[in-house]
PDB file as gemmi writes it, atoms N, CA and C in Angstrom:
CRYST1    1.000    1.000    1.000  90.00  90.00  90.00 P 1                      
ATOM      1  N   UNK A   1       0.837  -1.169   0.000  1.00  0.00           N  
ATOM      2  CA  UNK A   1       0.000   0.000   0.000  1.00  0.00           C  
ATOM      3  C   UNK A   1       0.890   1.242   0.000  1.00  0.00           C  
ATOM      4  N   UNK A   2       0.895   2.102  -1.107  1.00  0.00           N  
ATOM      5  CA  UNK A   2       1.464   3.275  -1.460  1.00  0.00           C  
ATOM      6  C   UNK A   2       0.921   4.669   0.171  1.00  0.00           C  
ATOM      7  N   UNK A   3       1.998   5.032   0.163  1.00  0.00           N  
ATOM      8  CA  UNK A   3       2.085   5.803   1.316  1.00  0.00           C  
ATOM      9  C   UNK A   3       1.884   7.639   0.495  1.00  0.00           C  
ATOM     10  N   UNK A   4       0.533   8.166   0.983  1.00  0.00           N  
ATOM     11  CA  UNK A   4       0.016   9.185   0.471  1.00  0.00           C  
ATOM     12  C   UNK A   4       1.410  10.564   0.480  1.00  0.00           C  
ATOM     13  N   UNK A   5       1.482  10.904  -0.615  1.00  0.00           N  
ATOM     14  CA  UNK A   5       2.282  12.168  -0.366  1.00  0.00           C  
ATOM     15  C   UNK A   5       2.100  13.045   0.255  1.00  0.00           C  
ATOM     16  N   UNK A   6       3.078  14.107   1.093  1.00  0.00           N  
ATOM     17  CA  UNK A   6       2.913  14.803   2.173  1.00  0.00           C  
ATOM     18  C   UNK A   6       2.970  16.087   1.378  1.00  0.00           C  
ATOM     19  N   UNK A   7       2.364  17.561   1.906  1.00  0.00           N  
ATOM     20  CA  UNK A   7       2.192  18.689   1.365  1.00  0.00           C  
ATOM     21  C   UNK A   7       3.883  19.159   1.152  1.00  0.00           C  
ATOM     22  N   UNK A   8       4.733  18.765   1.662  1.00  0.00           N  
ATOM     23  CA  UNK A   8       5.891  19.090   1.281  1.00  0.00           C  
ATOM     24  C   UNK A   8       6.358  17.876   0.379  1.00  0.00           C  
ATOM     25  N   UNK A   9       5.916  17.607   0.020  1.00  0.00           N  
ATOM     26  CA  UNK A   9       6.416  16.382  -1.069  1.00  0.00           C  
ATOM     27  C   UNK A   9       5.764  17.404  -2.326  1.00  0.00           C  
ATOM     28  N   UNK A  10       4.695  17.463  -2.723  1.00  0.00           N  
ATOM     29  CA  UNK A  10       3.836  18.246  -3.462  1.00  0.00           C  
ATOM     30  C   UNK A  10       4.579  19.487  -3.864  1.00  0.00           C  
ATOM     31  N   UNK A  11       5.053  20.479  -2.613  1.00  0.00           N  
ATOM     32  CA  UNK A  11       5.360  21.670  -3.045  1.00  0.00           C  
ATOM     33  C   UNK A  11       6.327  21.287  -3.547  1.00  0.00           C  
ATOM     34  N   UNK A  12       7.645  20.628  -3.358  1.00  0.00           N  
ATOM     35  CA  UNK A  12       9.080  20.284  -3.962  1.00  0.00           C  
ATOM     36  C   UNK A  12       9.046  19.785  -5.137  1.00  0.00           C  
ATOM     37  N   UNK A  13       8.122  18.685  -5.413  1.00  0.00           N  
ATOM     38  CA  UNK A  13       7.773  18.207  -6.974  1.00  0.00           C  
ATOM     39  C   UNK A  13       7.412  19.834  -7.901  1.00  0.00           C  
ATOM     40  N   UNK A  14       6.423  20.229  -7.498  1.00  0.00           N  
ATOM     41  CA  UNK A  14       5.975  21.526  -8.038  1.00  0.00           C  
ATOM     42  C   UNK A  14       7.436  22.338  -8.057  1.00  0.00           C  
ATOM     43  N   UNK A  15       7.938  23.176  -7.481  1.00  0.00           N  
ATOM     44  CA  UNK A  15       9.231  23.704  -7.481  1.00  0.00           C  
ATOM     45  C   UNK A  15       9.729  23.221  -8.628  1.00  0.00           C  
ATOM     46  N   UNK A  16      10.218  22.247  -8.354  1.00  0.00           N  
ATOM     47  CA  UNK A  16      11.520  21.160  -9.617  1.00  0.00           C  
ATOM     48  C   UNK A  16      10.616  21.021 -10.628  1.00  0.00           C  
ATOM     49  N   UNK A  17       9.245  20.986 -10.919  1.00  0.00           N  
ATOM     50  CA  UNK A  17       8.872  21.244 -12.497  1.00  0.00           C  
ATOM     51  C   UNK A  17       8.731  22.627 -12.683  1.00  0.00           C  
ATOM     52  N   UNK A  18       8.624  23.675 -12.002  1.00  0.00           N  
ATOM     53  CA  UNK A  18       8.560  25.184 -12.357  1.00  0.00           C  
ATOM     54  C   UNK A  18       9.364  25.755 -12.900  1.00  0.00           C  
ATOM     55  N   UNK A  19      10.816  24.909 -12.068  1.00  0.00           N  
ATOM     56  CA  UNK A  19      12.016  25.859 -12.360  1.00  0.00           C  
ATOM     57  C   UNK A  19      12.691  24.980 -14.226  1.00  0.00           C  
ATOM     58  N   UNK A  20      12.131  23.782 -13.991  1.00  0.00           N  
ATOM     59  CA  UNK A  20      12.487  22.948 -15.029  1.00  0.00           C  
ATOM     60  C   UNK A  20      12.107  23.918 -16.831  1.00  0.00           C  
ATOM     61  N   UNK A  21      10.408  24.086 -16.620  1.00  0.00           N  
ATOM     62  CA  UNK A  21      10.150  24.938 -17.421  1.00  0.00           C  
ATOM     63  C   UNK A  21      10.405  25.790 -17.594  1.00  0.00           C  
ATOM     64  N   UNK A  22      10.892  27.058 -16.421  1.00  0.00           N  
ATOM     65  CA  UNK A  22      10.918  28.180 -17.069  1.00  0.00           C  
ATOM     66  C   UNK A  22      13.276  28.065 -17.503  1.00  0.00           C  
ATOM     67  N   UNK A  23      13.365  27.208 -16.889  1.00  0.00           N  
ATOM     68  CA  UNK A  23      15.164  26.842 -17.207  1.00  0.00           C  
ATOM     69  C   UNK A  23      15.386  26.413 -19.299  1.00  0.00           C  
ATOM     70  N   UNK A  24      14.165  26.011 -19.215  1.00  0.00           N  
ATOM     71  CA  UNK A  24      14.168  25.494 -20.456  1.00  0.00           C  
ATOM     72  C   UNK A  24      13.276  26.559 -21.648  1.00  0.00           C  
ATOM     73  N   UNK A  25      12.931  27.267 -20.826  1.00  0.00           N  
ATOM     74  CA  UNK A  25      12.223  28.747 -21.600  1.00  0.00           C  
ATOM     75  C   UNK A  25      13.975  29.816 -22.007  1.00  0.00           C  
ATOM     76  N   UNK A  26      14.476  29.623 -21.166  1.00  0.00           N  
ATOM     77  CA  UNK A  26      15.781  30.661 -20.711  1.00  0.00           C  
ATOM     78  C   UNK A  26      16.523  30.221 -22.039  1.00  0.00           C  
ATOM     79  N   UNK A  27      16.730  28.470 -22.028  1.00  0.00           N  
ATOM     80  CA  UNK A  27      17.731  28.058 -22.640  1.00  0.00           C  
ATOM     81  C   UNK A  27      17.326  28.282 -24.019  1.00  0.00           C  
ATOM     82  N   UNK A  28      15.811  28.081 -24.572  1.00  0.00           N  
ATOM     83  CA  UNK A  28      15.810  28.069 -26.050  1.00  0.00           C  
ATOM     84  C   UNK A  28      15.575  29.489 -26.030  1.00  0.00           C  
ATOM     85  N   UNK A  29      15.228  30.279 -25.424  1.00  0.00           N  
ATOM     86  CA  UNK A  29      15.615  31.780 -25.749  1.00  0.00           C  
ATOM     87  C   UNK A  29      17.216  32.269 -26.049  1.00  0.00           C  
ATOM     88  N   UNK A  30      17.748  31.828 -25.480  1.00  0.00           N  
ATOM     89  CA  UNK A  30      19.133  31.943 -25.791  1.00  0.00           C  
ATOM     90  C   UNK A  30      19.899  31.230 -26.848  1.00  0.00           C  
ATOM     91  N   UNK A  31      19.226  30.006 -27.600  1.00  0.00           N  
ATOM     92  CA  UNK A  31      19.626  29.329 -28.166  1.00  0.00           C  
ATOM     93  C   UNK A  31      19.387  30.069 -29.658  1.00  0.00           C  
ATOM     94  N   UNK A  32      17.817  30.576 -29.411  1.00  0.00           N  
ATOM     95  CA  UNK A  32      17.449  31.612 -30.398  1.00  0.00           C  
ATOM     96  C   UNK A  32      17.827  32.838 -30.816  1.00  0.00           C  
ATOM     97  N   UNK A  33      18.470  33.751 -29.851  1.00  0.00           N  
ATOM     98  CA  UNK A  33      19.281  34.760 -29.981  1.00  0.00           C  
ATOM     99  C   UNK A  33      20.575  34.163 -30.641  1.00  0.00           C  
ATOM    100  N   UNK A  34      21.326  32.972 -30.535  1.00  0.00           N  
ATOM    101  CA  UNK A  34      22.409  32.772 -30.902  1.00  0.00           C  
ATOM    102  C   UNK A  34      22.373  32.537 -32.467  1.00  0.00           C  
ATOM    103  N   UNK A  35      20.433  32.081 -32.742  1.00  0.00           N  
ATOM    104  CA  UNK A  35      20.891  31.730 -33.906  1.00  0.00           C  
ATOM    105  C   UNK A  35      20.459  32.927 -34.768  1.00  0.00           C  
ATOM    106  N   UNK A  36      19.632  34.132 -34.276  1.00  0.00           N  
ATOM    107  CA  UNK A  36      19.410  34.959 -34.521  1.00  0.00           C  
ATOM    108  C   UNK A  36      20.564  35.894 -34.941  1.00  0.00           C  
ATOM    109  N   UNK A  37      21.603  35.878 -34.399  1.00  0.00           N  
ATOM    110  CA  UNK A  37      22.833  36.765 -34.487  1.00  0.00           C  
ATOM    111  C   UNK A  37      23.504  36.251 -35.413  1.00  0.00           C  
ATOM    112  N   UNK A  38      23.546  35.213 -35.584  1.00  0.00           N  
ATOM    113  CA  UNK A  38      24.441  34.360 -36.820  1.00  0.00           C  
ATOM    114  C   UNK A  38      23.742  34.674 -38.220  1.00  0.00           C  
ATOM    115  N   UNK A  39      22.339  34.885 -37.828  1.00  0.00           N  
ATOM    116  CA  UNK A  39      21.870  34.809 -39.181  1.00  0.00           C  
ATOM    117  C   UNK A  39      22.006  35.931 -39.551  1.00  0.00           C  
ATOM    118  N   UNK A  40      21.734  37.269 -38.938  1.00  0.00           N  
ATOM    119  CA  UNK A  40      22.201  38.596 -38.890  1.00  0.00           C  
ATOM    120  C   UNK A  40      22.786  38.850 -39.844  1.00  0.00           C  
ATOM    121  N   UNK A  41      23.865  38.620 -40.779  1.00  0.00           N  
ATOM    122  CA  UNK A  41      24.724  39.027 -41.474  1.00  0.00           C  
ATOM    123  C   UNK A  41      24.530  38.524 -42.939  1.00  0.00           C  
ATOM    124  N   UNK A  42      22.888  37.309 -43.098  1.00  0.00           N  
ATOM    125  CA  UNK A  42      22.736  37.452 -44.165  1.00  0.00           C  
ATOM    126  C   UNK A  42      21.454  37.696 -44.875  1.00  0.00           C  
ATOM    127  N   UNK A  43      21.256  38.669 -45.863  1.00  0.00           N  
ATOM    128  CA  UNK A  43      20.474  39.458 -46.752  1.00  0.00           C  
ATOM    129  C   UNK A  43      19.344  39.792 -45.968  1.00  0.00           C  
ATOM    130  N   UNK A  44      17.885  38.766 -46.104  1.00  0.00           N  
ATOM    131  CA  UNK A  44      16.811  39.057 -45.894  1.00  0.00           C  
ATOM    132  C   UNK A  44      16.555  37.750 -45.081  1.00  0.00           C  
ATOM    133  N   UNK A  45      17.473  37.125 -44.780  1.00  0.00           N  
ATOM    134  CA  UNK A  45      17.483  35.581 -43.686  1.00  0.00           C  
ATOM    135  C   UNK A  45      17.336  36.436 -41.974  1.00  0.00           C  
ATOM    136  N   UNK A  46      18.033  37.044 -41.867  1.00  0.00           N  
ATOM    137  CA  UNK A  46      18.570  37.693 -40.485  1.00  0.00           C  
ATOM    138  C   UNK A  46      16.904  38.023 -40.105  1.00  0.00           C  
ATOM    139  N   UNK A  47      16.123  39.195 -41.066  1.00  0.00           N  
ATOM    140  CA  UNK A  47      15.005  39.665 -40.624  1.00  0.00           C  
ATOM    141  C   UNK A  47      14.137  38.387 -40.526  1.00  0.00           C  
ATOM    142  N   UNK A  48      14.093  37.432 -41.444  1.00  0.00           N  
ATOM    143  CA  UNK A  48      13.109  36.897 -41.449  1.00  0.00           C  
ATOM    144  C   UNK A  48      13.623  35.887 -40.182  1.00  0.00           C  
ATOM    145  N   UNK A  49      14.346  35.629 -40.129  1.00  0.00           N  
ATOM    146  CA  UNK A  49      14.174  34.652 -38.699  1.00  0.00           C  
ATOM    147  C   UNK A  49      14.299  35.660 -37.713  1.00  0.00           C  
ATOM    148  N   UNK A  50      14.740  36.759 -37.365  1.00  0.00           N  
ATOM    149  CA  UNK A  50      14.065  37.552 -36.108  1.00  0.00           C  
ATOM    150  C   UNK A  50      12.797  37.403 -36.137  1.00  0.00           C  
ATOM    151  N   UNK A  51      12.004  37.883 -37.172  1.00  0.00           N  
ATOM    152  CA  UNK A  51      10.539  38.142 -37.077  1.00  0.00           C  
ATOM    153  C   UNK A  51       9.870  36.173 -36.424  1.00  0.00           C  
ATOM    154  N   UNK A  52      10.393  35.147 -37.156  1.00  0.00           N  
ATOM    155  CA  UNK A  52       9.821  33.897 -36.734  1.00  0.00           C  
ATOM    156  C   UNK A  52      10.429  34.054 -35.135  1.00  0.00           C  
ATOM    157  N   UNK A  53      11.362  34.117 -34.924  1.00  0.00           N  
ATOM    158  CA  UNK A  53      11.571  34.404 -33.328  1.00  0.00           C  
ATOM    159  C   UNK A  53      10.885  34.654 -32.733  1.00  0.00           C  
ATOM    160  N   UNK A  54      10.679  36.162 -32.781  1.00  0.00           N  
ATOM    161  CA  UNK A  54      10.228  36.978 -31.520  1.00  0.00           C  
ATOM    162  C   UNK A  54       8.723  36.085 -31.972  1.00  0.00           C  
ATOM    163  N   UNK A  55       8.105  35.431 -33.080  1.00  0.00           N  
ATOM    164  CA  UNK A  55       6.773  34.962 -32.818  1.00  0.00           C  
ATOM    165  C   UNK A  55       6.758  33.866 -31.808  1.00  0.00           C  
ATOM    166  N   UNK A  56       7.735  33.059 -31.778  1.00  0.00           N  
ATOM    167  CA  UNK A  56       8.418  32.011 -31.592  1.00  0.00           C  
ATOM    168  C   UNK A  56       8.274  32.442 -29.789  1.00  0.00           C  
ATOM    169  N   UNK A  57       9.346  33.393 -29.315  1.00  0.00           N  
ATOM    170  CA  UNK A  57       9.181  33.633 -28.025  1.00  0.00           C  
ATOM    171  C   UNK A  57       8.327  34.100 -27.502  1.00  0.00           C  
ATOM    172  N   UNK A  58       7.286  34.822 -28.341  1.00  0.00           N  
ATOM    173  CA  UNK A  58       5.957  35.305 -27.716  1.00  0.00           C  
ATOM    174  C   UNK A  58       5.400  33.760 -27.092  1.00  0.00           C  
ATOM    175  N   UNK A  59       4.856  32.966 -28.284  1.00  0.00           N  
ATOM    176  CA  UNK A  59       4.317  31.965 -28.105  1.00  0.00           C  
ATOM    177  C   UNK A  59       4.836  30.921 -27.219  1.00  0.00           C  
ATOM    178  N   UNK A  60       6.324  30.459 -26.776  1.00  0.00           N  
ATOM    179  CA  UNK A  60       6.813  29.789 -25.781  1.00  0.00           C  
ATOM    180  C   UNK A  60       6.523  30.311 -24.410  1.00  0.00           C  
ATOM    181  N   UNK A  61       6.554  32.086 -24.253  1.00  0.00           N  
ATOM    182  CA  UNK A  61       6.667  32.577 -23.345  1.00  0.00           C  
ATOM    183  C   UNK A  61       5.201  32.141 -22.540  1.00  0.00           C  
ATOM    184  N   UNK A  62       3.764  32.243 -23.304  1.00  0.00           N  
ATOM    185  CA  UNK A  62       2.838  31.488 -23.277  1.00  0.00           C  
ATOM    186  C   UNK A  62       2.060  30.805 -22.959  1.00  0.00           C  
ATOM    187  N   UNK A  63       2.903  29.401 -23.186  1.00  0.00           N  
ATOM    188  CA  UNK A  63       3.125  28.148 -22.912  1.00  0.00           C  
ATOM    189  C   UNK A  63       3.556  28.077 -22.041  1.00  0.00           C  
ATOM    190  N   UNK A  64       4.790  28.492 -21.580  1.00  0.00           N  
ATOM    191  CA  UNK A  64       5.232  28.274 -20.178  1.00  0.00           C  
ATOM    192  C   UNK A  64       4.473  29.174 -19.361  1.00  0.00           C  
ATOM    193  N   UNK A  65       4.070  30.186 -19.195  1.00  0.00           N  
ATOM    194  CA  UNK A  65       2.993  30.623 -18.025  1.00  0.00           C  
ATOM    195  C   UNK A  65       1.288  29.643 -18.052  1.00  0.00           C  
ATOM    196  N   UNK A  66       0.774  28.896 -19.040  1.00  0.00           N  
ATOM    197  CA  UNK A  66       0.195  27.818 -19.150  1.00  0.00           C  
ATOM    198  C   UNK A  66       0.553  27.005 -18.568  1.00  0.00           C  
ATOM    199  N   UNK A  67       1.598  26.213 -18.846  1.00  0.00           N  
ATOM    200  CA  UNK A  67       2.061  25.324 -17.849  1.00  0.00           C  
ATOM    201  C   UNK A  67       2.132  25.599 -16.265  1.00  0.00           C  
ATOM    202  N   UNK A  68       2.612  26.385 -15.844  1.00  0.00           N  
ATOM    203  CA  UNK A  68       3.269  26.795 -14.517  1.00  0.00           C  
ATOM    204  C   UNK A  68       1.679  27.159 -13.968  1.00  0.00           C  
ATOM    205  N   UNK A  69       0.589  28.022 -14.657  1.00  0.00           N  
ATOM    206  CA  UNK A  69      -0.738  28.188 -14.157  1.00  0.00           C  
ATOM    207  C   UNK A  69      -1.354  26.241 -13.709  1.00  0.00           C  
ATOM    208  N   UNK A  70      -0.680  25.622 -14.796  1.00  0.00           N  
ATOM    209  CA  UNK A  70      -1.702  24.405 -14.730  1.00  0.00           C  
ATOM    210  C   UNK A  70      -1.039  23.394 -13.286  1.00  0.00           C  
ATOM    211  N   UNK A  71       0.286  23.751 -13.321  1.00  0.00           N  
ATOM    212  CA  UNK A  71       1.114  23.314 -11.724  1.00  0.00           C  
ATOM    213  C   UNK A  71       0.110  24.045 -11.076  1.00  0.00           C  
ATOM    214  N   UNK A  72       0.437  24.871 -10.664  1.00  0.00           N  
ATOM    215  CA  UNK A  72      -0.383  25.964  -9.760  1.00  0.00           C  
ATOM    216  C   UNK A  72      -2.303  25.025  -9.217  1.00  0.00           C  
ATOM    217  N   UNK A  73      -2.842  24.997 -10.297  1.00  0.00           N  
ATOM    218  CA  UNK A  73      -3.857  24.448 -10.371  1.00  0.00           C  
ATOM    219  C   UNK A  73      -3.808  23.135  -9.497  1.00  0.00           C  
ATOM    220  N   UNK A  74      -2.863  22.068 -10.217  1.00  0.00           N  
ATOM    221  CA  UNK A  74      -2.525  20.664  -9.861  1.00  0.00           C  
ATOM    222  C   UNK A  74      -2.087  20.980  -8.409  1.00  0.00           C  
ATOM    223  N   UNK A  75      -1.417  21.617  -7.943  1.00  0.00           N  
ATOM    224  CA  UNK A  75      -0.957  21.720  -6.636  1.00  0.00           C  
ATOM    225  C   UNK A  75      -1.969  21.959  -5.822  1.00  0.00           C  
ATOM    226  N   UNK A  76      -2.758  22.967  -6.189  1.00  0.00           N  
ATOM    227  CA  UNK A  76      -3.791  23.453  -5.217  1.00  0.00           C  
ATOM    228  C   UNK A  76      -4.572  22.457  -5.077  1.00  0.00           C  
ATOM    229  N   UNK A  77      -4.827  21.484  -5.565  1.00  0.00           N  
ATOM    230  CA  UNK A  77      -6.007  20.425  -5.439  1.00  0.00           C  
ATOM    231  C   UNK A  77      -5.392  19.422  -4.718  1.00  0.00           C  
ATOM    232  N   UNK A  78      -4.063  18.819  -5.079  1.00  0.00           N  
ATOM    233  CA  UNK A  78      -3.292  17.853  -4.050  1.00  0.00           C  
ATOM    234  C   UNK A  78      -3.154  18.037  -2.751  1.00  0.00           C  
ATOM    235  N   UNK A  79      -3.201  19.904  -2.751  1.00  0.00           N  
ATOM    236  CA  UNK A  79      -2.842  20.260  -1.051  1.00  0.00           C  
ATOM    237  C   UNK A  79      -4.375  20.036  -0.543  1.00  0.00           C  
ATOM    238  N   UNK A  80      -5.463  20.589  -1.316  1.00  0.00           N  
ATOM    239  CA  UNK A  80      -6.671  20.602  -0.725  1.00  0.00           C  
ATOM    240  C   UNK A  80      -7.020  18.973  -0.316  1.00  0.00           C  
ATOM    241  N   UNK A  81      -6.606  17.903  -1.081  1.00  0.00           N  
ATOM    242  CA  UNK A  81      -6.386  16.721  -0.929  1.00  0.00           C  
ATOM    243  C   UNK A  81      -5.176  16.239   0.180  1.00  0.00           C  
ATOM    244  N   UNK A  82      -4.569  16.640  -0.104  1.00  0.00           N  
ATOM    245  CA  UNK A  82      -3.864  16.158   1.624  1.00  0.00           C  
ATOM    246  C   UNK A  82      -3.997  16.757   3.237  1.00  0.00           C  
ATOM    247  N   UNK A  83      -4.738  18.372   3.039  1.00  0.00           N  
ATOM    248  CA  UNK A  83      -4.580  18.481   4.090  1.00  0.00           C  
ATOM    249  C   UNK A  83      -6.315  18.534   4.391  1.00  0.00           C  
ATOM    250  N   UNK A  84      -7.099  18.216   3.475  1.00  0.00           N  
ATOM    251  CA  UNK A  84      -8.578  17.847   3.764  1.00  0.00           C  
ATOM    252  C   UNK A  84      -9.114  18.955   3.671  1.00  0.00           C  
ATOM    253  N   UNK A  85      -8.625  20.198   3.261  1.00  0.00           N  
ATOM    254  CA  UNK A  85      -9.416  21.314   3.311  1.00  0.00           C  
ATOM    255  C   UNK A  85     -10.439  20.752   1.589  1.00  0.00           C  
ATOM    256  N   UNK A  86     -11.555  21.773   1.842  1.00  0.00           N  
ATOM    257  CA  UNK A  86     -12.111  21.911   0.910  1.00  0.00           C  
ATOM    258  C   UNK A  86     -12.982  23.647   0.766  1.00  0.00           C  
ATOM    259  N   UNK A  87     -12.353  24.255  -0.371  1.00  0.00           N  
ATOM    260  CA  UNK A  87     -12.862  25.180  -0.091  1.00  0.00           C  
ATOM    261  C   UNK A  87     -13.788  25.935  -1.479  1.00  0.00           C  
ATOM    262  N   UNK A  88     -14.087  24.498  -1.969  1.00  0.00           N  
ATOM    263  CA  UNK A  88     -15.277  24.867  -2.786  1.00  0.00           C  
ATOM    264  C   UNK A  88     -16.676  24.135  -2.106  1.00  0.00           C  
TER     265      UNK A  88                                                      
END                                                                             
């Protein structure tokens, strides 16, 4: 018989996927500037992949506050589930 997770089990899982997503928001932003700068120097390539970029980081940026809302969500219901509150 599986032993119920404790509200600090919950928050630490939550943490380590928050920071996971937004670590991995950081990295392809940066990965994108790098390739953004490279492309920079040729003709009408440079603009056109800035412009797919910044669509690019709008839309990741997004996603990851989606995600991190939907932790948020998931957490709040596990805690309301472990510590028996109910406050609907």
């Amino acid at each position: 018989m599986a032993q119920q997770p404790s509200y600090s089990d919950i928050q630490k899982a939550v943490r380590v996927e928050k920071f996971r997503i937004w670590a991995a928001w950081f990295a392809g932003g940066f990965v994108m500037l790098g390739i953004t700068n490279a492309a920079s120097d040729v003709a009408y390539l440079g603009d056109i992949m800035l412009v797919l970029f910044v669509i690019g980081f709008v839309a990741f940026t997004f996603t990851a506050f989606k995600m991190t809302n939907a932790l948020n969500r998931k957490a709040e219901a596990a805690r309301r589930e472990v510590l028996g509150d109910d406050l609907m």
